[in-house]
C-alpha positions in Angstrom: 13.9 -8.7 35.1 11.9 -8.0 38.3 9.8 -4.8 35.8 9.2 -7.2 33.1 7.6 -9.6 35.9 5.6 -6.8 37.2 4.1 -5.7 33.9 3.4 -9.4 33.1 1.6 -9.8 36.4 -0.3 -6.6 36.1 -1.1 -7.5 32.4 -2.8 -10.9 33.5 -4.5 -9.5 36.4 -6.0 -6.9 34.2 -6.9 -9.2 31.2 -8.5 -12.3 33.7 -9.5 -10.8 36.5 -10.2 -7.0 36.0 -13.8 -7.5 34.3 -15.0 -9.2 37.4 -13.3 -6.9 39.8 -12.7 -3.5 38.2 -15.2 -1.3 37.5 -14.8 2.6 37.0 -17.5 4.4 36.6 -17.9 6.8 33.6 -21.2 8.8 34.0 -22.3 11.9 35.9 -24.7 9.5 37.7 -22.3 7.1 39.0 -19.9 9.4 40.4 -22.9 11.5 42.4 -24.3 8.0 43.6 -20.5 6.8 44.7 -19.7 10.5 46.2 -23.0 9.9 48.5 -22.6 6.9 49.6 -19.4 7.1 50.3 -20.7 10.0 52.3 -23.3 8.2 54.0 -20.5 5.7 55.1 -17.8 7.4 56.1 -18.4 11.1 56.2 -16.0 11.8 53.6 -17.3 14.7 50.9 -16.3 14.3 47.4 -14.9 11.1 47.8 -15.3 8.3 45.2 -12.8 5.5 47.3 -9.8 5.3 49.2 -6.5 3.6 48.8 -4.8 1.4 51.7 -2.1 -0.8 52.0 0.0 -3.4 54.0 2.9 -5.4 54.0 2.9 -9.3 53.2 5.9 -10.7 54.6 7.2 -13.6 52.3 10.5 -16.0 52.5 13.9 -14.8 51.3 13.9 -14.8 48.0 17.4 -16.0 46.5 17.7 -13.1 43.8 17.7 -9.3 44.5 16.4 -10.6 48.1 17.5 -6.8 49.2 14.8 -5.5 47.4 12.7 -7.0 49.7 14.0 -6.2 53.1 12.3 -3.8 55.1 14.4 -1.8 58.2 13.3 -4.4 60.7 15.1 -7.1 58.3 11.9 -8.6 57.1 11.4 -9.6 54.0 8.2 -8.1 52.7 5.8 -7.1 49.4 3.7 -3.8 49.8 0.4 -4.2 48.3 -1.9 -1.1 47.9 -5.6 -1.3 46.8 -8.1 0.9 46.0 -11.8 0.8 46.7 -15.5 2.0 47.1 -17.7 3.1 50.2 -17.9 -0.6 50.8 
């Protein structure tokens, strides 16, 4: 149950929202121009973005609500994100 959820959600995000916020770049150019700045920024080589994450903690929910607890009896989502030199 939970899966099909998560592919639903992902599907959506992808279909409404990835146009305006998802954009990979696909030619020689942009990846040199992403490297370098990313470069200039951080003073990371060959990098084109970095991935990061945290915990959201959210109420109990009332099914599977063990899938959600962390060792600190929290009841949390990880989110991870991915994104450029900015």
């Amino acid at each position: 149950m939970v899966s099909k959820i998560i592919r639903e959600v992902c599907r959506a995000i992808i279909i409404h929202l990835g146009p305006d916020y998802i954009k990979l770049s696909f030619t020689e150019p942009e990846v040199k121009e992403l490297a370098a700045n990313f470069y200039k920024a951080h003073g990371i080589r060959q990098c084109l973005g970095a991935i990061d994450g945290t915990h959201i903690e959210i109420k109990q929910p009332k099914v599977n609500s063990t899938d959600y607890l962390n060792r600190k009896n929290k009841f949390l989502l990880n989110v991870q994100v991915t994104c450029d030199y900015k």
